[in-house]
Backbone as a ProteinNet text record, in pm:
[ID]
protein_1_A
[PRIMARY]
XXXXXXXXXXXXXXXXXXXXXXXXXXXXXXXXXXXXXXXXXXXXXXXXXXXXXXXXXXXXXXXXXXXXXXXXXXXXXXXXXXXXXXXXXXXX
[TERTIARY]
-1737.4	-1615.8	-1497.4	-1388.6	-1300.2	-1156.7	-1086	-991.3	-902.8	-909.1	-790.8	-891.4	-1014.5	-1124.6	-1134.6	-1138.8	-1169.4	-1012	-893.4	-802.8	-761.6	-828.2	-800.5	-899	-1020.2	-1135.1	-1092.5	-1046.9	-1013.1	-873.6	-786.2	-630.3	-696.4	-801.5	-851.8	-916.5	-1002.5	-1065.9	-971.1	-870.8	-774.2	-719.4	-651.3	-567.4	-705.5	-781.6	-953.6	-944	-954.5	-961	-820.5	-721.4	-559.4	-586.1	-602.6	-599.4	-669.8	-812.1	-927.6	-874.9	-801.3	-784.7	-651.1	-606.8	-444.8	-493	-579.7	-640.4	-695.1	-776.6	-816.8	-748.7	-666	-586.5	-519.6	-431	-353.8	-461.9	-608	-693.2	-728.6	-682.6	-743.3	-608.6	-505.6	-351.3	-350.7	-386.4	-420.1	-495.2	-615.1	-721.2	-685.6	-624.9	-552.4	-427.9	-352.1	-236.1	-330.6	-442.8	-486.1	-558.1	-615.6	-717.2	-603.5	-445.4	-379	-341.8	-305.8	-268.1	-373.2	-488	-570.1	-563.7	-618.7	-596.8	-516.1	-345.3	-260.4	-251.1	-311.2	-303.9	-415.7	-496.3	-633.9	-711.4	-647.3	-661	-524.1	-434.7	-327.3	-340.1	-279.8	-245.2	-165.8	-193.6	-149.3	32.1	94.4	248.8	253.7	337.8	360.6	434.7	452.5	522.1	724.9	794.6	900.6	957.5	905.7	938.3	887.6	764.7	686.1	745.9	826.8	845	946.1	1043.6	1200.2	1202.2	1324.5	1360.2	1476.8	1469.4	1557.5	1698	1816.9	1949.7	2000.9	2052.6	2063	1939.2	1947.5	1831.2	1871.5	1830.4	1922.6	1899.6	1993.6	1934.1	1843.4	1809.3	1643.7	1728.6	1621.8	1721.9	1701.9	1747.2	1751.6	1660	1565.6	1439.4	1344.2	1363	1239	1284.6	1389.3	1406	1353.8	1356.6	1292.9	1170.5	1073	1014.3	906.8	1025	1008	990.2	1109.4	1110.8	995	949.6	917.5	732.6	723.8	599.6	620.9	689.1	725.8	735.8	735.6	768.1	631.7	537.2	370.3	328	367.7	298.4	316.2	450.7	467	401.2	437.1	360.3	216.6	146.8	-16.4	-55.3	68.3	1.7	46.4	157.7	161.7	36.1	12.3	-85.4	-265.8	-289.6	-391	-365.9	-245.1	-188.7	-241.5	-195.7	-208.7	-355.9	-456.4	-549.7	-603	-585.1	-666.3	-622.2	-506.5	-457.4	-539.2	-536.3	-620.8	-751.2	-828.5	-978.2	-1029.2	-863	-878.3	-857.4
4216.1	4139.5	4217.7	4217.9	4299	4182.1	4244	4137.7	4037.5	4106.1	3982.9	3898.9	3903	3822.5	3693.1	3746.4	3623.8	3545.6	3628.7	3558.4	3458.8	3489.2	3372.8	3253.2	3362.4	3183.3	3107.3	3187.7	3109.7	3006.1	3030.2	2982.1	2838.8	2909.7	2752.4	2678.1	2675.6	2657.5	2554.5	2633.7	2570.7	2454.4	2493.6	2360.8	2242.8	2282	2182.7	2100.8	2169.4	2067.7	1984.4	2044.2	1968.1	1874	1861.4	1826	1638.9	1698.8	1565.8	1496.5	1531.9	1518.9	1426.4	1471.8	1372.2	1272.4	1259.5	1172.1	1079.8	1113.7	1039.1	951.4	978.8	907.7	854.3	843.2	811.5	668.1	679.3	586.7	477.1	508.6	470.3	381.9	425.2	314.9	192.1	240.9	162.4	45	124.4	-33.8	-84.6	-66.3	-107	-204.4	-187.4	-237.1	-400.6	-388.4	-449	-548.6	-543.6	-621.8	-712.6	-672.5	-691	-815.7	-798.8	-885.2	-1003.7	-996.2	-1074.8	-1166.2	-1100.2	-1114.2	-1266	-1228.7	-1304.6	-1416.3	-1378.4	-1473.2	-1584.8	-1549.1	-1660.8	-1712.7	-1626.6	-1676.6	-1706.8	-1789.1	-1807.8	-1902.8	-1836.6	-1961.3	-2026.5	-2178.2	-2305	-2246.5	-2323.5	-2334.2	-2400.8	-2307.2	-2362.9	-2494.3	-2571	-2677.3	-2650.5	-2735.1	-2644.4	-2700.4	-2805.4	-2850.5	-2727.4	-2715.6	-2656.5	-2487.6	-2467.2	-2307.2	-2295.3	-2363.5	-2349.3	-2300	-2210.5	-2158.2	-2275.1	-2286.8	-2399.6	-2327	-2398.7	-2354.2	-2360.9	-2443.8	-2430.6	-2391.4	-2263.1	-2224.9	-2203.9	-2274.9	-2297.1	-2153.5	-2108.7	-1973.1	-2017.3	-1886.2	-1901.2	-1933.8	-1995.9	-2042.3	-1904.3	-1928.1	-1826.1	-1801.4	-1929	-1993.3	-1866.1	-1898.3	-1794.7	-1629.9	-1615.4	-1487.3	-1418.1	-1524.8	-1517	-1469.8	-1590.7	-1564.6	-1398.9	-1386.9	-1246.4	-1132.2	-1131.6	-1042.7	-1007.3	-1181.6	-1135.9	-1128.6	-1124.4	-1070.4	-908.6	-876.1	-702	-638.2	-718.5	-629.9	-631	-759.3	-748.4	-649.7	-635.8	-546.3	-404.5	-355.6	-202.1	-222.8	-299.8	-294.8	-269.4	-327.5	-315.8	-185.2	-118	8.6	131.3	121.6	198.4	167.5	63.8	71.5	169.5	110.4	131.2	327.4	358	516.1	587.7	487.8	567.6	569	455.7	474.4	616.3	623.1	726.5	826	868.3	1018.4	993.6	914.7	952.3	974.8	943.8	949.2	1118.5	1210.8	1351.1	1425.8
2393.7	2417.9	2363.3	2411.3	2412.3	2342.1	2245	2177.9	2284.3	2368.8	2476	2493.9	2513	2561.7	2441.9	2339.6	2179.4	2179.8	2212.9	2192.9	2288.4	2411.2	2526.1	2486.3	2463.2	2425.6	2314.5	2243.4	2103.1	2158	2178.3	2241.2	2332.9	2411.8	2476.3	2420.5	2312.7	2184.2	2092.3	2086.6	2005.2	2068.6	2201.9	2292.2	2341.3	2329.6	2375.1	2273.2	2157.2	2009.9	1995.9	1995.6	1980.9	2085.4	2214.4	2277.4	2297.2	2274.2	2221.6	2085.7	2003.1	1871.5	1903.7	1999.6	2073.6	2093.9	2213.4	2296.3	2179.8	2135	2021.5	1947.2	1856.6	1789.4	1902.1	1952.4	2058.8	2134.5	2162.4	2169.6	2058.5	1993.5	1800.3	1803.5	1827.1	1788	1916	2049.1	2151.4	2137.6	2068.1	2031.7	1920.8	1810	1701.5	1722.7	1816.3	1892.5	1917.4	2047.3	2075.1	2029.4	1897.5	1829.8	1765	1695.7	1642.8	1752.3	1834.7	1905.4	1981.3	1988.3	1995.9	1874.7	1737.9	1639.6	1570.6	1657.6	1683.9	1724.9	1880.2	1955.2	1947.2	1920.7	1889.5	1720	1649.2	1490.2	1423.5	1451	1451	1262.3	1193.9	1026.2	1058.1	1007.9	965.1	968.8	1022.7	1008.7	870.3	765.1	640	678.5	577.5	548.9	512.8	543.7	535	363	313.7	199.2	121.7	87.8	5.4	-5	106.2	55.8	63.2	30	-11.5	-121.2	-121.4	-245	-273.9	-419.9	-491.6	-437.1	-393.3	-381.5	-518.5	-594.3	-741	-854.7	-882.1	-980.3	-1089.9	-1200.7	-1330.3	-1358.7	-1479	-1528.4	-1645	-1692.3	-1763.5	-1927.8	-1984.8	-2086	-2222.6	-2291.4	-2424.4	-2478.8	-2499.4	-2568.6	-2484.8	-2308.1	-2245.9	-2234.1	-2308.3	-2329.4	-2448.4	-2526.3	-2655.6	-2675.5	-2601.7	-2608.2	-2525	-2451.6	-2344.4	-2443	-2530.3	-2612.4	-2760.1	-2763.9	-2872.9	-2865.7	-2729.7	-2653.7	-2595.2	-2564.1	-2596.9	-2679.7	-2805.6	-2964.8	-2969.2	-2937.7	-2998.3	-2944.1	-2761.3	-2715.2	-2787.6	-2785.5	-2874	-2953.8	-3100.7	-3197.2	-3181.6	-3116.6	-3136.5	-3023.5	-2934	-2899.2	-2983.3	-3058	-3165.4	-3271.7	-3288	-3415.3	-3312.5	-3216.8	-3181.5	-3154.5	-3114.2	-3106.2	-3244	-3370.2	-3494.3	-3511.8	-3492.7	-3559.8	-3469.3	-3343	-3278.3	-3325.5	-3368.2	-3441.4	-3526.5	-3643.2	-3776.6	-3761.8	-3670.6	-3606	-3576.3	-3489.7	-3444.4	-3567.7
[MASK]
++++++++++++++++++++++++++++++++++++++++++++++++++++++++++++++++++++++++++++++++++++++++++++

């Protein structure tokens, strides 16, 4: 075989594979499209309720008390990963 010969088989080789590899995926989003929409159309969820998923129009702000307590659940957290940090240094 002579190099023009490997480079033509190979070149068709190449566009054969790109080619099926198109088709493919391109088949794969088609039936994906499709199931989606079946999917849709025949397993349909319950229509929420329209009470139940309102967002409140007046939402008080959060009071001081639950900031408080926000904060003083972030100090435990540092605190006890610094402590658990130190014991592992003293361990190496």
């Amino acid at each position: 075989m002579n190099p023009s010969d490997l480079i033509s088989e190979g070149s068709s080789l190449m566009l054969f594979g790109m080619g099926f590899v198109f088709l493919f995926l391109t088949l794969l989003v088609l039936v994906t499209s499709l199931m989606s929409k079946i999917i849709d159309r025949y397993f349909q969820e319950p229509a929420p309720s329209g009470a139940s998923n309102r967002i409140p129009v007046n939402r008080q702000p959060s009071s001081s008390n639950d900031q408080g307590e926000l904060v003083a659940a972030i100090s435990a957290a540092i605190k006890m990963h610094r402590t658990k940090k130190a014991q592992a240094e003293k361990r190496q």
